[in-house]
KOLROLUM-652690 format. One record per residue (C-alpha): residue number from 1; x, y, z. Coordinates in steps of 0.5 Angstrom, whole numbers, always signed. Layout:
N
<rec><num>NUM</num><X>X</X><Y>Y</Y><Z>Z</Z></rec>
...
END
This chain:
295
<rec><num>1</num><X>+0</X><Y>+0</Y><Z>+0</Z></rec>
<rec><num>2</num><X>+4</X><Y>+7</Y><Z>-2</Z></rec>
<rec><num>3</num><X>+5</X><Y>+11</Y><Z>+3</Z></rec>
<rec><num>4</num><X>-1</X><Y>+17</Y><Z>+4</Z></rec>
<rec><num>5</num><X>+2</X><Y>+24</Y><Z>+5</Z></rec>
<rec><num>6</num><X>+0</X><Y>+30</Y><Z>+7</Z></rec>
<rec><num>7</num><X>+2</X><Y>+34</Y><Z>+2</Z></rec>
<rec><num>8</num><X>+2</X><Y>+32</Y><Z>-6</Z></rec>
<rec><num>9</num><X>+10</X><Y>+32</Y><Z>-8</Z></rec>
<rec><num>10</num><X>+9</X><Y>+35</Y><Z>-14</Z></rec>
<rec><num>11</num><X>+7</X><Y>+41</Y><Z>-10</Z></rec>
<rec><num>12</num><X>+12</X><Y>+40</Y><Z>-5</Z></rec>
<rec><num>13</num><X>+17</X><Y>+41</Y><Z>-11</Z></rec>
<rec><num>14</num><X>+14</X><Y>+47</Y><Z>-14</Z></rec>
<rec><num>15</num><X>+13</X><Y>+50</Y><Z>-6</Z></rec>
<rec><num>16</num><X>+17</X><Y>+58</Y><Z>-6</Z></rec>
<rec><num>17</num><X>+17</X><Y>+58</Y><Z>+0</Z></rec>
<rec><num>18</num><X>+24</X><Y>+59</Y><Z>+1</Z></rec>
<rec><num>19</num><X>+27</X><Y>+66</Y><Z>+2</Z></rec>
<rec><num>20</num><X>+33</X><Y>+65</Y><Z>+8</Z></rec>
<rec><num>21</num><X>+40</X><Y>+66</Y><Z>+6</Z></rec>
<rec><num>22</num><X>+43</X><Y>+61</Y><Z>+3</Z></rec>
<rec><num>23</num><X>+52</X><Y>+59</Y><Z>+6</Z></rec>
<rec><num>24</num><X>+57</X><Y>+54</Y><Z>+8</Z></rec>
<rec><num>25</num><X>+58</X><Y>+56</Y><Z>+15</Z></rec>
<rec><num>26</num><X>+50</X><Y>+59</Y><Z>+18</Z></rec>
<rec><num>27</num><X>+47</X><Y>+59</Y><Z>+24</Z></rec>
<rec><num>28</num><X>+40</X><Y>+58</Y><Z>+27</Z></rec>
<rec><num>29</num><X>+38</X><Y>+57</Y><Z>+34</Z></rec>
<rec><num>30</num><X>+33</X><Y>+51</Y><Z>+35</Z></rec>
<rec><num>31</num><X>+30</X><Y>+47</Y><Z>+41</Z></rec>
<rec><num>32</num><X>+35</X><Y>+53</Y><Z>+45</Z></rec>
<rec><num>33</num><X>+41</X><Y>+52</Y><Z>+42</Z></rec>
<rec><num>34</num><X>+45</X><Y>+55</Y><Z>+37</Z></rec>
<rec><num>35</num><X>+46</X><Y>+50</Y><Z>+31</Z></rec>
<rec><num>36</num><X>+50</X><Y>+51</Y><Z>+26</Z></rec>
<rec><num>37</num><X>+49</X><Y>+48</Y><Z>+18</Z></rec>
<rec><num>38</num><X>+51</X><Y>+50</Y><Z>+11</Z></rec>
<rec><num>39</num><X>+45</X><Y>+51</Y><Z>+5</Z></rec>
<rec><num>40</num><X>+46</X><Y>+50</Y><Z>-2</Z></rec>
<rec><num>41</num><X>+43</X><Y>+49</Y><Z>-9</Z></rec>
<rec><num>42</num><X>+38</X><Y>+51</Y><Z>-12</Z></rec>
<rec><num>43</num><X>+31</X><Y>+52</Y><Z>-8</Z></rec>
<rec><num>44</num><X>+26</X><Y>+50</Y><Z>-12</Z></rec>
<rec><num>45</num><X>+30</X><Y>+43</Y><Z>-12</Z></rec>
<rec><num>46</num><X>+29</X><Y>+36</Y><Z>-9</Z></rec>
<rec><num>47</num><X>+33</X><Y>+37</Y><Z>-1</Z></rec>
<rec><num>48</num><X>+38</X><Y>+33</Y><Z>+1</Z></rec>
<rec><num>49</num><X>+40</X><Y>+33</Y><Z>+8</Z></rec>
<rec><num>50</num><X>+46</X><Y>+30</Y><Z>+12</Z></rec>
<rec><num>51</num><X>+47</X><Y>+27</Y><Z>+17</Z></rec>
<rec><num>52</num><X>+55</X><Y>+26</Y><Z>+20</Z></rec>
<rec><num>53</num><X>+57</X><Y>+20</Y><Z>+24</Z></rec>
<rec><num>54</num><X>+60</X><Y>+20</Y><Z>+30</Z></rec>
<rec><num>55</num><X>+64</X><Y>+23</Y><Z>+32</Z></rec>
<rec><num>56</num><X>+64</X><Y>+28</Y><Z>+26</Z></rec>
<rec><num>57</num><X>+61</X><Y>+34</Y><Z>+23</Z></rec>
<rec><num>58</num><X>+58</X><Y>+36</Y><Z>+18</Z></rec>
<rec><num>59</num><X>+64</X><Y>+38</Y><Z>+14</Z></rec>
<rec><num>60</num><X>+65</X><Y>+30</Y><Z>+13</Z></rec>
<rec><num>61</num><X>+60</X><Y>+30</Y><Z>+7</Z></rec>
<rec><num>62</num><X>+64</X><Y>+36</Y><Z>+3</Z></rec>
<rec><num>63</num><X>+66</X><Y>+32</Y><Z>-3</Z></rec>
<rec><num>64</num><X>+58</X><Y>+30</Y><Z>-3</Z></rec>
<rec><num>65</num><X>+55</X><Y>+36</Y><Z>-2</Z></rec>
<rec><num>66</num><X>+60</X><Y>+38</Y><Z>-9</Z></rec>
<rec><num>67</num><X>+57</X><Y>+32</Y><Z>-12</Z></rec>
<rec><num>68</num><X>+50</X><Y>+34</Y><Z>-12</Z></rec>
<rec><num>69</num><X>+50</X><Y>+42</Y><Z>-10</Z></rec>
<rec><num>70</num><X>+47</X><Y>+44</Y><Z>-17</Z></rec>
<rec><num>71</num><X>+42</X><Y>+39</Y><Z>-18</Z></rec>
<rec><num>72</num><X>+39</X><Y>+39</Y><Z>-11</Z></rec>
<rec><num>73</num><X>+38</X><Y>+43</Y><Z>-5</Z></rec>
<rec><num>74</num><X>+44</X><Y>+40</Y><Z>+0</Z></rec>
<rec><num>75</num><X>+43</X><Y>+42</Y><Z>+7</Z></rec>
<rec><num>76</num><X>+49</X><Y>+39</Y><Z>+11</Z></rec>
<rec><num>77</num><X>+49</X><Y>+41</Y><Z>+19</Z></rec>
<rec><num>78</num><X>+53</X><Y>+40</Y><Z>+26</Z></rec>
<rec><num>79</num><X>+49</X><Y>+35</Y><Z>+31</Z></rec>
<rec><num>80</num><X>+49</X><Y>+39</Y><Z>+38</Z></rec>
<rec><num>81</num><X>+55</X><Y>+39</Y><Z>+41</Z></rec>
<rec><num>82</num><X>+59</X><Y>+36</Y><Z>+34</Z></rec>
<rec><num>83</num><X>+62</X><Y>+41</Y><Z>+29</Z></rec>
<rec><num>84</num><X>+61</X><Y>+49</Y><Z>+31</Z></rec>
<rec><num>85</num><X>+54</X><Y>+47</Y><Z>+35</Z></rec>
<rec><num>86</num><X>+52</X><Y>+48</Y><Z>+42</Z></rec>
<rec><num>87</num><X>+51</X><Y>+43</Y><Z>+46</Z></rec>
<rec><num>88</num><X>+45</X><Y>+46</Y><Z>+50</Z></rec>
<rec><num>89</num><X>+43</X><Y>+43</Y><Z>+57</Z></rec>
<rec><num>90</num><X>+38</X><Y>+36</Y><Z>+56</Z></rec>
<rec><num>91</num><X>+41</X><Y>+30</Y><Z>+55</Z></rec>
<rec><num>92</num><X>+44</X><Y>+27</Y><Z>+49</Z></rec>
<rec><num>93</num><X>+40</X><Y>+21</Y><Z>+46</Z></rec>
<rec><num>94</num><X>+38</X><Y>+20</Y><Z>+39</Z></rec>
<rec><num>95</num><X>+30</X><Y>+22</Y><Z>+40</Z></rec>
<rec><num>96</num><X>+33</X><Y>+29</Y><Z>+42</Z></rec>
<rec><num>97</num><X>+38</X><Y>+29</Y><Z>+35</Z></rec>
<rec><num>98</num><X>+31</X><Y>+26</Y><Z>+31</Z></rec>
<rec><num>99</num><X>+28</X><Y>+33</Y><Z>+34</Z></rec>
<rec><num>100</num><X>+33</X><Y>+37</Y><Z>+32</Z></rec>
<rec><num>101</num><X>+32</X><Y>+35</Y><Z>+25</Z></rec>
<rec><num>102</num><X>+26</X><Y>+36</Y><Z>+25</Z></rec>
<rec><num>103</num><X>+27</X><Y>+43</Y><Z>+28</Z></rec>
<rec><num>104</num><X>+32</X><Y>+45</Y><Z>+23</Z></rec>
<rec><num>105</num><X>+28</X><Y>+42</Y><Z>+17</Z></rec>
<rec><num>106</num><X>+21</X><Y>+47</Y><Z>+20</Z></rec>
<rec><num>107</num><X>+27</X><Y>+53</Y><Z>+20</Z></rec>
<rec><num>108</num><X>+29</X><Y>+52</Y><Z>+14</Z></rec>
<rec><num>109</num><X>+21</X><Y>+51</Y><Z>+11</Z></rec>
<rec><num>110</num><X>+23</X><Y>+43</Y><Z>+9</Z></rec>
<rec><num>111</num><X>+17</X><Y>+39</Y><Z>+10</Z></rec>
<rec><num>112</num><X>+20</X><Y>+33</Y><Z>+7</Z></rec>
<rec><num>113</num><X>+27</X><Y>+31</Y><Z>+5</Z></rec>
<rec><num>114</num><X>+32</X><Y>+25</Y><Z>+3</Z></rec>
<rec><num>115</num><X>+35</X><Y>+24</Y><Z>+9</Z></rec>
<rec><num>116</num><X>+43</X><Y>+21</Y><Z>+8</Z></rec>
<rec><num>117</num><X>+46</X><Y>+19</Y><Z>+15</Z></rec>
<rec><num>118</num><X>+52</X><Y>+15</Y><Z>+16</Z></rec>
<rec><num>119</num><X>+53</X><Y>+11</Y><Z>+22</Z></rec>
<rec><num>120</num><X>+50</X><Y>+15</Y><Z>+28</Z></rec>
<rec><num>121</num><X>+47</X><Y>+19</Y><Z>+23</Z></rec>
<rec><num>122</num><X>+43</X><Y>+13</Y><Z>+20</Z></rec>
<rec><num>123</num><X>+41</X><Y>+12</Y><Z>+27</Z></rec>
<rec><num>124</num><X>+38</X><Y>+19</Y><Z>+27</Z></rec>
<rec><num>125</num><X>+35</X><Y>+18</Y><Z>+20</Z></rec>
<rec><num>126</num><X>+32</X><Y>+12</Y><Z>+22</Z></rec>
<rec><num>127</num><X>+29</X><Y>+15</Y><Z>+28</Z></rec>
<rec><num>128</num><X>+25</X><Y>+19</Y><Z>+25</Z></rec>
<rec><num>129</num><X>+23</X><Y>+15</Y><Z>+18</Z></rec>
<rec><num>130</num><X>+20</X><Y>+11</Y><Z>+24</Z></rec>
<rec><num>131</num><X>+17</X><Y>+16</Y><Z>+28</Z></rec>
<rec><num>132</num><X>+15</X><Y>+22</Y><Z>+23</Z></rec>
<rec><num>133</num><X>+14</X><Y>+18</Y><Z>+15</Z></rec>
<rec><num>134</num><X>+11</X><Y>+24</Y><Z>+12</Z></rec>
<rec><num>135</num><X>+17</X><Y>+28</Y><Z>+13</Z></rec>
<rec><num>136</num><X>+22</X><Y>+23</Y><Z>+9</Z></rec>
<rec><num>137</num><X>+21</X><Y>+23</Y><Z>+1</Z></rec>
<rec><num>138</num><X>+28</X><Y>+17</Y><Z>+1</Z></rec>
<rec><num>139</num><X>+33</X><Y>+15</Y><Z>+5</Z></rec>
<rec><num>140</num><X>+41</X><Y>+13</Y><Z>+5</Z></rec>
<rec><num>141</num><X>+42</X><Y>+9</Y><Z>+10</Z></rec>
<rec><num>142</num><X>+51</X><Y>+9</Y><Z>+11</Z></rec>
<rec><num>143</num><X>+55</X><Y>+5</Y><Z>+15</Z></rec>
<rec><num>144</num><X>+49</X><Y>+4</Y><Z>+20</Z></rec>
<rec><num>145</num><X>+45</X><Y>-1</Y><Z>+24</Z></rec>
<rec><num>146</num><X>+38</X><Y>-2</Y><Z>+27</Z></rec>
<rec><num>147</num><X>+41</X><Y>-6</Y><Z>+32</Z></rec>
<rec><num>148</num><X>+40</X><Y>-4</Y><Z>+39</Z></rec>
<rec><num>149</num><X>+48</X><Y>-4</Y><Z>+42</Z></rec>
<rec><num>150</num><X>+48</X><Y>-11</Y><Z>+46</Z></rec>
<rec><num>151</num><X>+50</X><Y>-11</Y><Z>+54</Z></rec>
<rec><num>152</num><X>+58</X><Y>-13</Y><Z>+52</Z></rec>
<rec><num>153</num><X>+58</X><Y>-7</Y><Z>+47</Z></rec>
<rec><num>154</num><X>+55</X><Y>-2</Y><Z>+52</Z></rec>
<rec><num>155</num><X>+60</X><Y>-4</Y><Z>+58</Z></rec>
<rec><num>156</num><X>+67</X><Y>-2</Y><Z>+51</Z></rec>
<rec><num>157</num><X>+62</X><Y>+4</Y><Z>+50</Z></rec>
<rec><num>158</num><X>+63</X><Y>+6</Y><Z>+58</Z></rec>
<rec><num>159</num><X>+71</X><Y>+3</Y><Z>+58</Z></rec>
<rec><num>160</num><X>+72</X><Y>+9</Y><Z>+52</Z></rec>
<rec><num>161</num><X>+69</X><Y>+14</Y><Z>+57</Z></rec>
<rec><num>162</num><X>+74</X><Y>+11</Y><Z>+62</Z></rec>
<rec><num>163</num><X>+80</X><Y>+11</Y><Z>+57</Z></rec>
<rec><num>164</num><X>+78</X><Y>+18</Y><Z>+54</Z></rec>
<rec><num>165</num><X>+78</X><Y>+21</Y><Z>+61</Z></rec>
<rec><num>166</num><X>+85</X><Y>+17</Y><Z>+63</Z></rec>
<rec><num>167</num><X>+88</X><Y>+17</Y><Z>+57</Z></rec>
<rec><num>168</num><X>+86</X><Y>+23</Y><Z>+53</Z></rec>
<rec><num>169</num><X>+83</X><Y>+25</Y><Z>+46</Z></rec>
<rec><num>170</num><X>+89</X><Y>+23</Y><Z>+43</Z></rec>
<rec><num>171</num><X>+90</X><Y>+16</Y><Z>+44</Z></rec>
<rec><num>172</num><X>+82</X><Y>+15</Y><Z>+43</Z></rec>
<rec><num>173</num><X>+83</X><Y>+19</Y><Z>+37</Z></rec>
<rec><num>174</num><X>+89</X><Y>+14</Y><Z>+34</Z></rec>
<rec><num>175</num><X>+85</X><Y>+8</Y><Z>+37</Z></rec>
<rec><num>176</num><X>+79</X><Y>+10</Y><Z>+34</Z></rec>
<rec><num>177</num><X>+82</X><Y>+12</Y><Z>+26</Z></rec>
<rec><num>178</num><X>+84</X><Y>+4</Y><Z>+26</Z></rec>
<rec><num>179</num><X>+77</X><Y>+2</Y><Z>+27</Z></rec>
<rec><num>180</num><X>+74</X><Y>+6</Y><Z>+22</Z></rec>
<rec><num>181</num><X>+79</X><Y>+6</Y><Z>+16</Z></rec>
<rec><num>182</num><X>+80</X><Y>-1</Y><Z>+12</Z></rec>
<rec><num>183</num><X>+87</X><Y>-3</Y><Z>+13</Z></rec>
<rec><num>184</num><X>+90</X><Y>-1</Y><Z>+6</Z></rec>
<rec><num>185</num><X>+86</X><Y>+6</Y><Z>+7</Z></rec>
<rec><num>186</num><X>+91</X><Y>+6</Y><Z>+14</Z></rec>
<rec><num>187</num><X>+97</X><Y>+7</Y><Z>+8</Z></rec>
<rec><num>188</num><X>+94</X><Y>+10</Y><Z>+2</Z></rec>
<rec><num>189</num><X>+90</X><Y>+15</Y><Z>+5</Z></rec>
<rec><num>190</num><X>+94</X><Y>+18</Y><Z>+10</Z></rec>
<rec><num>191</num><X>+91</X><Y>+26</Y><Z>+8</Z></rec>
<rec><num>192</num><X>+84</X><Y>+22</Y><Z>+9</Z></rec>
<rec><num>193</num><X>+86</X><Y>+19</Y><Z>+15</Z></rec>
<rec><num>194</num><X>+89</X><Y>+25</Y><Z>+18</Z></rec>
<rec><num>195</num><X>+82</X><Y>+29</Y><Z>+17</Z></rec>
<rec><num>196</num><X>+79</X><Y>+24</Y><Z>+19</Z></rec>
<rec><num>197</num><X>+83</X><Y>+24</Y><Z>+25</Z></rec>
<rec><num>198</num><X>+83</X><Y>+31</Y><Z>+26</Z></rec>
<rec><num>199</num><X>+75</X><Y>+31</Y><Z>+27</Z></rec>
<rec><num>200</num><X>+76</X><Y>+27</Y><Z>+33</Z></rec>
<rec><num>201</num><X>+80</X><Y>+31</Y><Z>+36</Z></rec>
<rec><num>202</num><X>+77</X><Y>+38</Y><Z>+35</Z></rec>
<rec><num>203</num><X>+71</X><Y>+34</Y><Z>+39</Z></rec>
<rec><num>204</num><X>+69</X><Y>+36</Y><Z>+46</Z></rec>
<rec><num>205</num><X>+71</X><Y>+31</Y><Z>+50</Z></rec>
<rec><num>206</num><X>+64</X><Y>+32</Y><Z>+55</Z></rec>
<rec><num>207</num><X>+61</X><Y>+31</Y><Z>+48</Z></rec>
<rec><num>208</num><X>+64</X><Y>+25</Y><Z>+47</Z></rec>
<rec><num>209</num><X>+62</X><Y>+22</Y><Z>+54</Z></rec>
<rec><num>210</num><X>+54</X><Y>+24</Y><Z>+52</Z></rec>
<rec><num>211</num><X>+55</X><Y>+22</Y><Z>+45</Z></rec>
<rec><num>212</num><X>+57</X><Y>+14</Y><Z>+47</Z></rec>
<rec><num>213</num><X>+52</X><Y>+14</Y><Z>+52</Z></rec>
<rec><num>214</num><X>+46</X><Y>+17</Y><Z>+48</Z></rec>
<rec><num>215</num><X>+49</X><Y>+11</Y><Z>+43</Z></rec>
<rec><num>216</num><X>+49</X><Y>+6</Y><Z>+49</Z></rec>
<rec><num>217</num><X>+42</X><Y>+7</Y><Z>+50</Z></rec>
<rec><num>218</num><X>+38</X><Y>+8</Y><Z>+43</Z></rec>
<rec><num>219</num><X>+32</X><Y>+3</Y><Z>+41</Z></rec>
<rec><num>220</num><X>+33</X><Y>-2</Y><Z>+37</Z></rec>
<rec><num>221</num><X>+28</X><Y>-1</Y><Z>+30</Z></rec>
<rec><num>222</num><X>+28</X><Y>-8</Y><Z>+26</Z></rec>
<rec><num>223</num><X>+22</X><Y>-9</Y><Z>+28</Z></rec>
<rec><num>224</num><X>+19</X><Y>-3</Y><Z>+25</Z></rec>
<rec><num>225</num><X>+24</X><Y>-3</Y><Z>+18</Z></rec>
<rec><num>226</num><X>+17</X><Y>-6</Y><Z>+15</Z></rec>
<rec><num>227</num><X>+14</X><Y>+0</Y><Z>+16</Z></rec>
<rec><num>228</num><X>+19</X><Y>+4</Y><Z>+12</Z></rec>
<rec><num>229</num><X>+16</X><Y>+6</Y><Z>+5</Z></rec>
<rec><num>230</num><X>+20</X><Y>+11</Y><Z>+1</Z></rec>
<rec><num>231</num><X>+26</X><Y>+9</Y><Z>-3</Z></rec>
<rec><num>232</num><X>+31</X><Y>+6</Y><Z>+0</Z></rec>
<rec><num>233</num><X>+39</X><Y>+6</Y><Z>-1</Z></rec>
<rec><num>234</num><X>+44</X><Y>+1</Y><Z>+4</Z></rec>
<rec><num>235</num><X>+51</X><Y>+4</Y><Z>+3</Z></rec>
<rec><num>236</num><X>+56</X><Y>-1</Y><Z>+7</Z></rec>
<rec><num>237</num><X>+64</X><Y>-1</Y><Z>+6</Z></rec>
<rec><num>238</num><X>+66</X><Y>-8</Y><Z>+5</Z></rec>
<rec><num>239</num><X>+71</X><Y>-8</Y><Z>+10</Z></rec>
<rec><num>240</num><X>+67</X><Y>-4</Y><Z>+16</Z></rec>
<rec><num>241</num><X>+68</X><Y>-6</Y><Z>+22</Z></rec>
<rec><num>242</num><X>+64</X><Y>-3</Y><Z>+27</Z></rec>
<rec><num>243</num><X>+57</X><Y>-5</Y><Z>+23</Z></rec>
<rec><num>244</num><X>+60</X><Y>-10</Y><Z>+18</Z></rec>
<rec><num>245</num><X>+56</X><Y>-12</Y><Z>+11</Z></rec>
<rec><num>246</num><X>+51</X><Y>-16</Y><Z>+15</Z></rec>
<rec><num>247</num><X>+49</X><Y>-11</Y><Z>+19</Z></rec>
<rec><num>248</num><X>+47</X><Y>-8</Y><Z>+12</Z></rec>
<rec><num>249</num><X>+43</X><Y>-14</Y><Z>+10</Z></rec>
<rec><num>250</num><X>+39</X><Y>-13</Y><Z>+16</Z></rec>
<rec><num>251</num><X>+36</X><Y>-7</Y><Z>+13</Z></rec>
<rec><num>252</num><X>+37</X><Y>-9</Y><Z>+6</Z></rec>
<rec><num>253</num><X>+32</X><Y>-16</Y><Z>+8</Z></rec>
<rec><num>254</num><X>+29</X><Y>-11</Y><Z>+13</Z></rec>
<rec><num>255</num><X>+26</X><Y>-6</Y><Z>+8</Z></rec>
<rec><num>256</num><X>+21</X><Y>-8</Y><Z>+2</Z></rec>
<rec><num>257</num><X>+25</X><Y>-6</Y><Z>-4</Z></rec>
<rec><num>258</num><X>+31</X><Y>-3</Y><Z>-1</Z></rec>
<rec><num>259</num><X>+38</X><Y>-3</Y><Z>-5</Z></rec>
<rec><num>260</num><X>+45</X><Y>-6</Y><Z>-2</Z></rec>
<rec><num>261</num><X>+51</X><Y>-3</Y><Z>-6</Z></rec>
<rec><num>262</num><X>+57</X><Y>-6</Y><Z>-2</Z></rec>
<rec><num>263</num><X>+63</X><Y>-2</Y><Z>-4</Z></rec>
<rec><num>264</num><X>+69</X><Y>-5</Y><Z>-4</Z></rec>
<rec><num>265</num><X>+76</X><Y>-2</Y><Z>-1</Z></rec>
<rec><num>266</num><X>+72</X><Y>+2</Y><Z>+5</Z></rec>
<rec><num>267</num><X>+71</X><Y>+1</Y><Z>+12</Z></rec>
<rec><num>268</num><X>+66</X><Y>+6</Y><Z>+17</Z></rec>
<rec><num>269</num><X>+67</X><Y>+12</Y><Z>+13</Z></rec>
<rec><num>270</num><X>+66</X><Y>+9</Y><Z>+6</Z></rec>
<rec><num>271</num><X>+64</X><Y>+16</Y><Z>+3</Z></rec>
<rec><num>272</num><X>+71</X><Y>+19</Y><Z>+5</Z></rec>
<rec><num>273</num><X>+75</X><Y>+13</Y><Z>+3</Z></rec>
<rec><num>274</num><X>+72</X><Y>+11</Y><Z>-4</Z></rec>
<rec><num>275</num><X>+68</X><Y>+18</Y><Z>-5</Z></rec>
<rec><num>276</num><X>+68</X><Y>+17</Y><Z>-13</Z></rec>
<rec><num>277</num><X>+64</X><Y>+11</Y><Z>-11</Z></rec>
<rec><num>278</num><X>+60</X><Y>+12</Y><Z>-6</Z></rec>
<rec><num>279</num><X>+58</X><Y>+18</Y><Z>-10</Z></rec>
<rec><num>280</num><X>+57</X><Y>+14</Y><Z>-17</Z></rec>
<rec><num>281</num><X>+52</X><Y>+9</Y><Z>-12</Z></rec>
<rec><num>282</num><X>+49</X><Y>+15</Y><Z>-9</Z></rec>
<rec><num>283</num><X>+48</X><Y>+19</Y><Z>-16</Z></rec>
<rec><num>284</num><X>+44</X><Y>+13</Y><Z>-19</Z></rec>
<rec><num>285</num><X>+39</X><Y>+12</Y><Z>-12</Z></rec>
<rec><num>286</num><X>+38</X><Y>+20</Y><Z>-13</Z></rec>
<rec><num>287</num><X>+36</X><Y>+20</Y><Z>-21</Z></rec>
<rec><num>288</num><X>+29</X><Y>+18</Y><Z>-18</Z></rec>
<rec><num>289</num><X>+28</X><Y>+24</Y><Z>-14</Z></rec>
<rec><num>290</num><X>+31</X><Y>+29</Y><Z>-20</Z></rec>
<rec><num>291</num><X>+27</X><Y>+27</Y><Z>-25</Z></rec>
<rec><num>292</num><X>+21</X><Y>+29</Y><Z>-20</Z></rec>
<rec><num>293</num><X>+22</X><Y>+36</Y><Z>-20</Z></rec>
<rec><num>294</num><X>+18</X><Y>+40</Y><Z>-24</Z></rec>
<rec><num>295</num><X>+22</X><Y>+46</Y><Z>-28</Z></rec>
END
């Protein structure tokens, strides 16, 4: 049974609605925080918006953004406490990061968007492709999972807290960069390494504890993935160790009609390893939505 809207896509795509500035480095205050997000492309254009994984920011998508920014509306923005975003008082959890998500797109006069999300960015996606449908016109799920994390991977989240703390961002960050990357990329791709790297290390360590524990307690929702009904894409490095190919087949069986692209030579961050394939898969996903706009 298709999906019923609140609004028809084709009147979405000719809405004028838009007049704020666009930009690389704006900012906006949402839920009693300031958040700061980039807006690019053209404004009568499908939007496409991405969400950062953990922990990044939203600069991690810039070859993507590069890609797609004269066809599309591409909003990319730093989750609270990541990236040039205030943290605010409440607790980290991955409803709030959803909240902020739907805040920014009602800031922005975004009723519906294809969402791209990475790691936790999927988790983010997920949560709100569950909770608010009408909202999301597609998905592009990266590296990610619908699993809940397990009571072993909850007690090595709270070991990184300990070890953070003892041991400081340095030694987390080269620890880290061994997990996310595929070996070769370790001595191939040592300028992407070293960016990826340098994320990590501009991250402000109470963040950093926040953001393990709002990760260490999400909800699990494989068992509402059939509810899903927009076009979906499950983008997974072959070589990704912190949510391996299996993962991605557990979204792929999960949600009807799905794709799975495994790209080869790439671990958690398959778009900044391989970004000309990851870009090709993602470019071929999203024709879909570029022939729907109305010129």
């Amino acid at each position: 049974m298709p999906l019923l809207l609140a609004f028809d896509l084709k009147d979405y795509w000719k809405l004028k609605t838009y007049m704020l500035e666009q930009g690389t480095d704006l900012k906006a205050t949402l839920n009693k925080l300031t958040v700061r997000y980039s807006d690019q492309g053209p404004d009568n254009a499908p939007v496409v918006i991405f969400i950062h994984g953990f922990p990044f920011n939203r600069s991690m998508w810039d070859l993507q953004v590069k890609d797609l920014q004269d066809r599309f509306r591409v909003v990319t923005y730093d989750v609270r406490g990541h990236g040039d975003s205030e943290t605010g008082e409440e607790e980290f959890s991955i409803d709030l990061f959803s909240k902020d998500l739907l805040a920014l797109m009602d800031f922005l006069k975004i009723p519906q968007a294809i969402i791209c999300g990475l790691s936790m960015g999927g988790y983010i996606a997920l949560q709100t492709v569950v909770e608010h449908p009408g909202r999301i016109a597609g998905l592009i799920l990266c590296d990610t999972q619908c699993t809940a994390d397990t009571p072993e991977i909850i007690e090595k989240r709270m070991a990184t807290i300990e070890a953070i703390r003892l041991k400081g961002v340095e030694t987390y960050a080269e620890d880290s960069i061994k997990k996310l990357f595929a070996p070769q990329s370790l001595k191939t791709k040592q300028s992407n390494v070293a960016y990826v790297k340098q994320m990590i290390l501009d991250t402000d360590e109470e963040t950093l504890y926040n953001t393990l524990h709002a990760l260490a307690r999400r909800r699990e929702t494989c068992d509402q993935l059939h509810l899903i009904k927009v076009p979906v894409l499950v983008l997974v490095g072959a070589e990704d160790k912190i949510t391996p190919p299996s993962s991605a087949m557990m979204l792929h069986h999960g949600i009807k009609n799905a794709g799975l692209e495994i790209i080869e030579d790439a671990g958690h961050v398959s778009n900044i390893e391989q970004p000309e394939v990851f870009n090709e898969k993602m470019e071929k996903f999203m024709l879909h939505f570029e022939k729907a706009v109305v010129r």
